[in-house]
C-alpha positions in Angstrom: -58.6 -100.2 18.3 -62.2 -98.7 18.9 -61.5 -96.3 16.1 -60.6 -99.1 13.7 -64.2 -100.9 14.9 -65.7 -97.4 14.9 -64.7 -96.3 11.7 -65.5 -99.8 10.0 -69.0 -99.6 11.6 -69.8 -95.9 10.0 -68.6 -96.6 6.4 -70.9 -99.8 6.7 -73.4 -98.0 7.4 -73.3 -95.3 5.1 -72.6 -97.8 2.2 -75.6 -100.0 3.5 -78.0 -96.9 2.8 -76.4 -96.6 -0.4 -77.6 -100.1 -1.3 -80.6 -100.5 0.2 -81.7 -97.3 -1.6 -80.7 -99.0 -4.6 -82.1 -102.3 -4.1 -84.8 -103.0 -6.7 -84.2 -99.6 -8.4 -82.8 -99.6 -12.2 -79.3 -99.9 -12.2 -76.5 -101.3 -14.8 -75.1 -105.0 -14.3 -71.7 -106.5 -16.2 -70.1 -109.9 -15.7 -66.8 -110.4 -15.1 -65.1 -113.4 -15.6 -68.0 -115.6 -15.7 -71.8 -115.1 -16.8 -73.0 -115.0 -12.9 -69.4 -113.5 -11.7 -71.9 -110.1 -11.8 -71.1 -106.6 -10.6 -73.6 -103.6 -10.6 -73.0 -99.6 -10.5 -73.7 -100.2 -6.8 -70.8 -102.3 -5.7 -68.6 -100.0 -7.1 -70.5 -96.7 -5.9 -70.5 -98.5 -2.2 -66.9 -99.3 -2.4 -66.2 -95.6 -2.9 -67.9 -94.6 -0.2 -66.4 -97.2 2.5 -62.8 -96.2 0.8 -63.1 -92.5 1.3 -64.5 -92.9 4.7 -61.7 -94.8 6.0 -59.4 -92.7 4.1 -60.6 -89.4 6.0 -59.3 -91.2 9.0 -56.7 -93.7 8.2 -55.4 -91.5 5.2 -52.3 -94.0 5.5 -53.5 -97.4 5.6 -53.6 -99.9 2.7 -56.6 -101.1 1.5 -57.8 -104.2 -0.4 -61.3 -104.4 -2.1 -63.0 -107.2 -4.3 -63.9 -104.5 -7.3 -60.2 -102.8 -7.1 -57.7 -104.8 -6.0 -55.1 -103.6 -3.6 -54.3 -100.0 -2.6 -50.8 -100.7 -1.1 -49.4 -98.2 1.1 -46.3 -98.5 3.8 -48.8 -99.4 6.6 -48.6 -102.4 8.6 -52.8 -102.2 8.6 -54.7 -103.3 5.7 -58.3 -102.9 5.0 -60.1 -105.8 3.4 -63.6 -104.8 1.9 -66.4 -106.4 0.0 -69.0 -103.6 -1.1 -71.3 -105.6 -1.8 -71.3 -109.6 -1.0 -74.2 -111.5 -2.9 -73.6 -109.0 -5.6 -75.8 -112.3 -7.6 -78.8 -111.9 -4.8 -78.8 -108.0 -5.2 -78.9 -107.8 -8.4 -81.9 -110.4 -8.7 -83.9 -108.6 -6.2 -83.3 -111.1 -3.4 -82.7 -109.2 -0.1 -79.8 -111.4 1.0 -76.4 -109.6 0.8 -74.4 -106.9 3.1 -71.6 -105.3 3.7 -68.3 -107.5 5.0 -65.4 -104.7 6.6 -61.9 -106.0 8.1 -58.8 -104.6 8.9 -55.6 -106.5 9.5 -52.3 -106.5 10.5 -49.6 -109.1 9.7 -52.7 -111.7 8.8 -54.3 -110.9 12.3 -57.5 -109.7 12.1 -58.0 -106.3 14.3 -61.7 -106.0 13.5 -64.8 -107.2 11.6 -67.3 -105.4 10.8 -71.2 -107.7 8.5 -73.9 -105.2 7.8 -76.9 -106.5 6.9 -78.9 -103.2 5.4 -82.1 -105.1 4.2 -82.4 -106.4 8.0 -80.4 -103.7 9.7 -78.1 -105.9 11.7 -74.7 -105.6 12.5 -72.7 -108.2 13.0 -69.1 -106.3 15.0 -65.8 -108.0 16.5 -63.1 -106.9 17.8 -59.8 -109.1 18.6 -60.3 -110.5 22.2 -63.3 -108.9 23.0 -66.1 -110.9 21.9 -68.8 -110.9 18.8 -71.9 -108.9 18.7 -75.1 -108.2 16.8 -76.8 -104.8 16.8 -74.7 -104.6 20.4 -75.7 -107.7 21.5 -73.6 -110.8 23.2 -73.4 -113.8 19.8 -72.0 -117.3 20.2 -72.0 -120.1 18.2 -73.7 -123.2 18.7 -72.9 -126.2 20.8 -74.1 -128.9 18.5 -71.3 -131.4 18.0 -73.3 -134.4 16.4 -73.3 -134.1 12.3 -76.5 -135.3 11.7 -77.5 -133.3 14.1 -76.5 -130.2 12.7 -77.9 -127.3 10.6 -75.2 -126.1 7.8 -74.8 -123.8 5.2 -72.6 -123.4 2.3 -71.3 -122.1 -1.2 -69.9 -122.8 -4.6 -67.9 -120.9 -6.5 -68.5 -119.3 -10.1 -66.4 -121.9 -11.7 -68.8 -124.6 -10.0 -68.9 -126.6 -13.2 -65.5 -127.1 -13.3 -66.2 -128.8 -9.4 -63.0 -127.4 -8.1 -61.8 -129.6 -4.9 -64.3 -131.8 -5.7 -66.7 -129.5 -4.3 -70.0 -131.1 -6.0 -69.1 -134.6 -4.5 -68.8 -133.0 -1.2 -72.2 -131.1 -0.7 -73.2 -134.7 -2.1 -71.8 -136.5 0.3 -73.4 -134.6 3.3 -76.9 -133.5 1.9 -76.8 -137.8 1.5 -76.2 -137.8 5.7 -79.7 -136.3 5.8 -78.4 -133.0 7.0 -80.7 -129.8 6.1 -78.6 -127.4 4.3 -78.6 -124.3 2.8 -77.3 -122.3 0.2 -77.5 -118.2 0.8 -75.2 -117.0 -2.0 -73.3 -114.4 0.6 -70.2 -116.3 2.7 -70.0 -113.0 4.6 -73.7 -113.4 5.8 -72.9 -117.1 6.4 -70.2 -116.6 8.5 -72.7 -113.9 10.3 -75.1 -116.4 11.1 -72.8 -119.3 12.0 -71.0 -117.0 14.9 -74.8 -116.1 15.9 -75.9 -119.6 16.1 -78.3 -119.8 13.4 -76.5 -122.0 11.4 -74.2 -124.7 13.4 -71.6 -125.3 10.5 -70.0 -123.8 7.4 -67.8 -124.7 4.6 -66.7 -123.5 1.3 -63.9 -124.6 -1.4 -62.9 -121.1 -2.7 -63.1 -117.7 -1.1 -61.3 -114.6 -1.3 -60.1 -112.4 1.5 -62.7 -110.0 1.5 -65.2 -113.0 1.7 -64.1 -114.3 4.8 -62.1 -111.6 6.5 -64.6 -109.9 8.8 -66.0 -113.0 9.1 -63.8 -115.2 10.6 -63.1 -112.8 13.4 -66.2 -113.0 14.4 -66.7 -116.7 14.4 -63.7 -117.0 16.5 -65.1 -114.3 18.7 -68.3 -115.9 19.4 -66.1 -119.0 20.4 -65.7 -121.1 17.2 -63.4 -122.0 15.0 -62.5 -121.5 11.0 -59.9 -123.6 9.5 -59.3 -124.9 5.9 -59.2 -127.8 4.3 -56.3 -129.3 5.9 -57.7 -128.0 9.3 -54.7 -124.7 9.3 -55.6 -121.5 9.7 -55.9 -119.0 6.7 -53.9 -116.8 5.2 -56.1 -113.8 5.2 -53.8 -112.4 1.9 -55.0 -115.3 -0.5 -58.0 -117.6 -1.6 -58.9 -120.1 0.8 -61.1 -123.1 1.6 -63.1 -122.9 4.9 -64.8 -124.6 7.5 -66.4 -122.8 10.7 -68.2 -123.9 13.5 -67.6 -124.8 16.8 -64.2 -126.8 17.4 -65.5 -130.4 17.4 -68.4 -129.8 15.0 -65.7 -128.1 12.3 -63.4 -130.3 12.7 -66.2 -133.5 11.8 -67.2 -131.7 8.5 -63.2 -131.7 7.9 -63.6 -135.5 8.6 -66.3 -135.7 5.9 -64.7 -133.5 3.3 -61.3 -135.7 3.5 -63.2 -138.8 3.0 -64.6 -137.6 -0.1 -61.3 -136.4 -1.4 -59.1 -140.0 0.2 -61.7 -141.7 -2.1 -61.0 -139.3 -5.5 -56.8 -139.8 -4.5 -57.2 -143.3 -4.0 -58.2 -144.3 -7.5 -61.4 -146.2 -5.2 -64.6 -143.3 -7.2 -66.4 -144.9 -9.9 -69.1 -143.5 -11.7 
C-alpha cells in the first residue's frame, strides 16, 4: 500500500506546483452548471498531470475525477481526484484550495492524500495507520459540548434552492452561538477537522472526490464521518456529511434532525 500513498503524494505535488504557479496569473474561467459552479484551465491542466502520474504506475486502475468523470477499467482499485477543490477561491485570488487524492477499493478507502500548495502542507492517511501532516502525528479534537465547539461548513451551488433544508440548518446552529466558518474547500475542511483546528464538520451535498481523501483521514486521526442519517457513505455517490469526533458528530446529527422533524412535522411557520 505505500506505493498507492507514495504515488498519491507525488502527483499532488507535482499538480500543487502547477497551481500555485498559476495562482493569480491570467488564466480562462467557464461555468458549468451554475454561474459560481466555475472551472479554470488549471483544474483541468492539474487533473492531467495527477492522471498521467498514476497512470505511469497503476496503468490499470480506474480512475474517477470531478472535471472527467469516470475512467472505468477492470480494477478493483479506483482513484477519486479533485484537481482543484475551491476551484471558486482560486479563481478569485483567495489562497484557500488544494489538492484532495484517494484510492479505493470496494468503497474502502486505501489512502488519502490533501495538499495544500499555497501553505505546503500535506495532509496523508493510510487505512489503519494513522493521519499525518507534513509527516506529523494529527488527531481530532476532544470537545464534546456543542456550544463549545468550533465548526465549519458548506453549501452547495444550488444553495438557493436550500436543498435538505440546508439554510435552516446553518440557521439553527450559528443561533446556538457557535463560531462558524465557511472556507469554500470540503477537502481542506475535512484537513483541518482531522488536525484539530476545527472540532466539527457538516455538509448537505458532496461528491466523491469532495470527501474521499478526506474522510480517511478524519477516521485516522480518531473521528468519525457519517451522513445524515448517522450511516456511513457510499464513497461511489453524493453524500451528506458530518465529521468530528464520535460524540461531538453525532450531537450536530442531533441538531440537524431537529430542524428537519420540525419541516416533516408540518410544526415551521414563517
Amino acid at each position: 500500500m505505500d506505493t498507492l500513498l507514495n504515488t498519491a503524494i507525488e502527483a499532488a505535488r507535482n499538480a500543487g506546483a502547477l497551481l500555485k504557479e498559476g495562482f493569480r496569473s491570467q488564466f480562462s474561467v467557464s461555468s458549468k452548471t451554475q454561474y459560481h459552479d466555475l472551472v479554470t484551465e488549471y483544474d483541468l491542466r492539474a487533473e492531467a498531470i495527477i492522471m498521467e502520474h498514476i497512470r505511469a504506475t497503476f496503468p490499470m486502475h480506474a480512475i474517477l475525477t470531478e472535471e472527467s468523470g469516470h475512467h472505468e477499467t477492470n480494477s478493483d482499485i479506483t482513484w477519486v481526484i479533485d484537481p482543484l477543490d475551491g476551484t471558486v477561491n482560486f479563481a478569485h485570488g483567495v489562497p484557500l484550495f488544494c489538492i484532495s487524492i484517494a484510492a479505493i477499493s470496494n468503497n474502502e478507502i486505501l489512502v488519502g492524500v490533501i495538499y495544500s500548495p499555497m501553505t505546503d502542507e500535506l495532509f496523508t492517511a493510510e487505512q489503519g495507520k494513522g493521519a499525518y501532516c507534513n509527516g506529523n502525528p494529527i488527531k481530532v479534537t476532544d470537545i464534546t459540548t456543542l456550544t463549545k465547539s468550533f465548526l465549519v461548513t458548506g453549501f452547495p451551488y444550488s444553495v438557493s434552492d436550500n436543498p435538505g433544508h440546508c439554510i435552516e440548518h446553518f440557521s439553527h446552529l450559528v443561533s446556538m452561538g457557535i463560531p462558524i466558518r465557511r472556507l469554500g474547500s470540503a477537502a481542506l475542511d475535512l484537513a483541518y477537522v482531522a488536525s484539530g483546528r476545527f472540532d466539527g464538520f457538516w455538509e448537505v451535498l458532496l461528491q466523491p472526490w469532495d470527501m474521499a481523501a478526506g474522510s480517511l483521514i478524519v477516521r485516522e486521526a480518531g473521528g468519525i464521518v457519517i451522513d445524515y442519517h448517522g450511516k456511513q457513505l457510499n464513497m461511489k455517490a453524493s453524500s451528506s456529511i458530518i465529521a468530528g469526533n464520535s460524540i461531538l458528530a453525532h450531537e450536530i446529527l442531533i441538531e440537524l434532525q431537529k430542524v428537519d422533524h420540525v419541516y416533516q412535522s408540518g410544526e415551521f411557520h414563517e
